[in-house]
N, C-alpha and C positions, 0 to 999 in steps of 0.2 A: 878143423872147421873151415879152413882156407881156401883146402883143396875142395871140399864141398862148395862152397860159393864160387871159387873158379868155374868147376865144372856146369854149374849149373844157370849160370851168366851163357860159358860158352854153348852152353847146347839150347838156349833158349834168346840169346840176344847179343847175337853175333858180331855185331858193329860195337857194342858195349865190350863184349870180349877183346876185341882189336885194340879197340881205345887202353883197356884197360893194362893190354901189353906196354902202352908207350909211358904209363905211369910209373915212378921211380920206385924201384924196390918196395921203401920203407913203407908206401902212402898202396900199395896194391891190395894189402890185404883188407882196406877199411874200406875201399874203392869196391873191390867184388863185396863186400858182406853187402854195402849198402845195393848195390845191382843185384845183388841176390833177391834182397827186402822188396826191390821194385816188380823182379820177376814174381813171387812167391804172393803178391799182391794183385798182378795182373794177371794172373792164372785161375785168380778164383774165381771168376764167371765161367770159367772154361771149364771148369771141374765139378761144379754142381750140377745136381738133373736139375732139369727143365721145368720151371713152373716150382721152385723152390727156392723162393726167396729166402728163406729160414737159413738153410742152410749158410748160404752166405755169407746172411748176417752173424752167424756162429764162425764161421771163419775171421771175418772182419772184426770180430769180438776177442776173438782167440791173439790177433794181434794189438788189441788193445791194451787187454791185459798183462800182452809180455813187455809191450813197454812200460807199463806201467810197475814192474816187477826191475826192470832192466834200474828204474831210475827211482826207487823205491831205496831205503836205507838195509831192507831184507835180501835185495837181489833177485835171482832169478831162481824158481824152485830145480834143484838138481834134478827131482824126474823129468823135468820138461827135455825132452830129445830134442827136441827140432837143432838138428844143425846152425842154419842162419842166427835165432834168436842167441845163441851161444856166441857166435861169431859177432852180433852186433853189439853184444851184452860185454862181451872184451874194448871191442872199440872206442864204445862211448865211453867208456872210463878213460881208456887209455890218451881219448883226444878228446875228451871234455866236452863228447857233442852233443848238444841241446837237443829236446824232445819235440819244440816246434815243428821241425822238418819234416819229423816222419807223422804227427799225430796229422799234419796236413795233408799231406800225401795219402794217408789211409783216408781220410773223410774225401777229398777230390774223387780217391778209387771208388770209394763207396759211393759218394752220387752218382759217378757214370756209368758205373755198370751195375748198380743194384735199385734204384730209382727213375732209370732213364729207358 
């Protein structure tokens, strides 16, 4: 899942890719998952047709849920593919990271680009 969040940092937020080079070894992979989450986030206005809100909100929903699975006592359901949520789902265990951060960031993305 690493090299999926590398990649897709680097081909979508270049200066974040860069940064992410200068981050020590151990702390890179938590760094892209979480850039990943940013990108995977900011993409959703850009990937719905036009004049579907719905859609969105099914997106924005869909990452709702996975954190709520990630930080859930059940974990994350094994059919779920999505690379990142697998990647972020390692992390936050592994570095004890709080739900705050990202449940803000989803509602921030969600008011700018799906209300605005």
């Amino acid at each position: 899942f690493d090299a999926y969040c590398l990649e897709l940092v680097r081909s979508h937020d270049h200066e974040h890719y860069l940064s992410g080079l200068l981050m020590p070894k151990e702390y890179r992979g938590v760094y892209f998952a979480i850039q990943a989450f940013n990108v995977e986030i900011a993409t959703i206005r850009d990937q719905i047709p036009r004049n579907s809100i719905q859609a969105g909100r099914i997106r924005f929903q869909f990452w709702r849920d996975s954190f709520q699975s990630i930080y859930s006592a059940n974990g994350i359901d094994p059919a779920n593919n999505q690379p990142v949520v697998h990647a972020l789902n390692y992390y936050v265990h592994k570095y004890n990271l709080t739900s705050r951060w990202f449940e803000r960031s989803l509602e921030a993305r969600y008011i700018f680009d799906l209300k605005s």
